[in-house]
C-alpha positions, 0 to 999 in steps of 0.5 A: 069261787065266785068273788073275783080274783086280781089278776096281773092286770089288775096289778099292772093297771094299778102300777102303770106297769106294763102285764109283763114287768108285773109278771116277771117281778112276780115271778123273779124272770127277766131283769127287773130292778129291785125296787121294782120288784118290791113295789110290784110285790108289796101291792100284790099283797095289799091287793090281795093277789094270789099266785099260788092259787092252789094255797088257797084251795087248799085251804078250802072245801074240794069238790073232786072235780077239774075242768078241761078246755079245749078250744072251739077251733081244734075239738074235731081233731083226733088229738085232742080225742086221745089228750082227753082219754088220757086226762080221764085215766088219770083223774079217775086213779085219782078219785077225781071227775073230770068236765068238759068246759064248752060255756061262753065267757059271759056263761062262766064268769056268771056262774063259775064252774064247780071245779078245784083247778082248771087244764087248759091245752093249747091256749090262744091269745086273745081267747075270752073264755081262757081269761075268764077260766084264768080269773077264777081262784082255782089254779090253772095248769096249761099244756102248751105255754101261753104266748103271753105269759102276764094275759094268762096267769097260769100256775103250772105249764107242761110243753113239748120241745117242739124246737128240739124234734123239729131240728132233729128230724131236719138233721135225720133228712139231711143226713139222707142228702135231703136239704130244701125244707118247706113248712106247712103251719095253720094260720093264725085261727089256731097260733099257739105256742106250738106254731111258735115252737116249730118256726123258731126251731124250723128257722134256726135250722134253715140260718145255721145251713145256709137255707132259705125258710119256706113257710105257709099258712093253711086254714085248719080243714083246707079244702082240696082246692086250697091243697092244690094251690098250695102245692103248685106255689110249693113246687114253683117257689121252693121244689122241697126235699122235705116238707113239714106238716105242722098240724094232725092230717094234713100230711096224709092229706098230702100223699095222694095229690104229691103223687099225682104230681110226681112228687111222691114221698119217698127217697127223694121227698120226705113227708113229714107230719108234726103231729102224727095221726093215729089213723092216717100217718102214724105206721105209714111208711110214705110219712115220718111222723112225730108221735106226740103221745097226745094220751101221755100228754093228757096224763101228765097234765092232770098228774101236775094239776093234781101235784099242785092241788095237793101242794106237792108242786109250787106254783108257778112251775113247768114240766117236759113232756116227751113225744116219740121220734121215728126210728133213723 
């Protein structure tokens, strides 16, 4: 496991093509010409690239252990906490371990981990480690899609149709008369698929009926301080109906300092929490909450690693998992 791998880049450096054509060729997406297409794919093998990393363990010794990732950034967040409670259950009805990567890059390219495949969740672009941990010959599944799919070579992806419940829940306040929607994401420390997934759906919603889109970006653990400013811009700028809190705790947050301003949520405020928390937003009826099912979540990725693994599943794929919207 320690002999290099060629990656995409590799084979896009080799080419002088850009990581995404290479990747689309590869992968038969986009509108790439056919002799493309075969260049691309015959020099992927003279090169010896694998796509299907899991071919090759199969082929090769297991050592019963995956490894899990997380980044640095989000690790004190309950979601992750319960994401991991459910990857656990999962691997071990399997037969499987499951480890915590917390090296460096310079840690894991030196002495890889003893693992057979690798979970990802919530990758960001840029992340060093993530591209070591995506350079090992051992297959990657990722729960959240990469931004740039030709960076992070990953071999099976399992989302949330963040776009689909965000446009959902617009429609449920609307019908309550409710149309001025605001949006609260975290900034660009933590720009995931998710914060992409949720704009896209939070403006779409906003040209289709005529509204204009409100958008701010907050630190992950903003201070009080920051909260107020927030709220008085918020207030000034766009006096919501709705208000979309794209990260876990910030709408319970909220609660205390709209009160205090006379904009408690309630009939004419809907306070709205993206990713639910379990202990102050999910069951508290000031907050609709979108509960992610973050165990759920942490189950089906290692039952798609697991599938991969097994050769069950071929690389490249992707899976749906489902979040729980509140009752209309």
């Amino acid at each position: 496991m320690s002999a290099r791998r060629v990656t995409i880049v590799d084979l896009a450096a080799e080419l002088g093509l850009s990581k995404t054509t290479v990747s689309d060729a590869l992968h038969g997406r986009g509108r790439v010409a056919p002799e493309t297409v075969a260049q691309v794919r015959d020099t992927a093998a003279a090169l010896g690239y694998v796509g299907n990393r899991a071919a090759q363990q199969l082929r090769g010794n297991r050592v019963g252990a995956v490894g899990l990732y997380i980044p640095p950034v989000v690790r004190s967040f309950a979601f992750y906490m319960e994401f991991v409670f459910g990857a656990v259950a999962a691997a071990g009805e399997n037969g499987i371990d499951l480890v915590l990567l917390t090296r460096d890059e310079a840690a894991l390219r030196s002495r890889p981990p003893a693992v057979d495949g690798i979970i990802a969740i919530d990758p960001l672009p840029g992340d060093p480690v993530l591209a070591a941990l995506s350079a090992l010959a051992v297959p990657l599944v990722t729960a959240g899609r990469p931004l740039d799919p030709a960076e992070i070579d990953a071999d099976g992806t399992i989302e949330v149709r963040y776009q689909r419940y965000v446009r959902e829940l617009l429609d449920r306040a609307r019908g309550r008369g409710l149309q001025r929607p605001a949006l609260l994401l975290p900034d660009q420390q933590f720009h995931s698929s998710f914060a992409e997934d949720v704009v896209d759906g939070y403006r779409s919603w906003c040209g289709e009926h005529g509204v204009e889109p409100w958008i701010r970006e907050l630190p992950l653990h903003p201070s009080a301080e920051t909260l107020a400013s927030t709220l008085d811009a918020l207030i000034a700028e766009c006096d919501p109906e709705i208000l979309l809190c794209g990260y876990q705790g910030l709408a319970g947050r909220l609660v205390a300092p709209l009160e205090r301003i006379g904009r408690a949520p309630g009939p004419e405020l809907d306070l709205v929490s993206l990713v639910g928390d379990p202990v102050t937003e999910l069951g508290d009826e000031r907050i609709t909450s979108l509960d992610v099912r973050p165990t759920g979540f942490g189950r089906a990725s290692v039952l798609l690693l697991r599938d991969l693994l097994a050769g069950t599943a071929t690389a490249p794929t992707s899976r749906i998992h489902e979040a729980s919207i509140p009752s209309a």
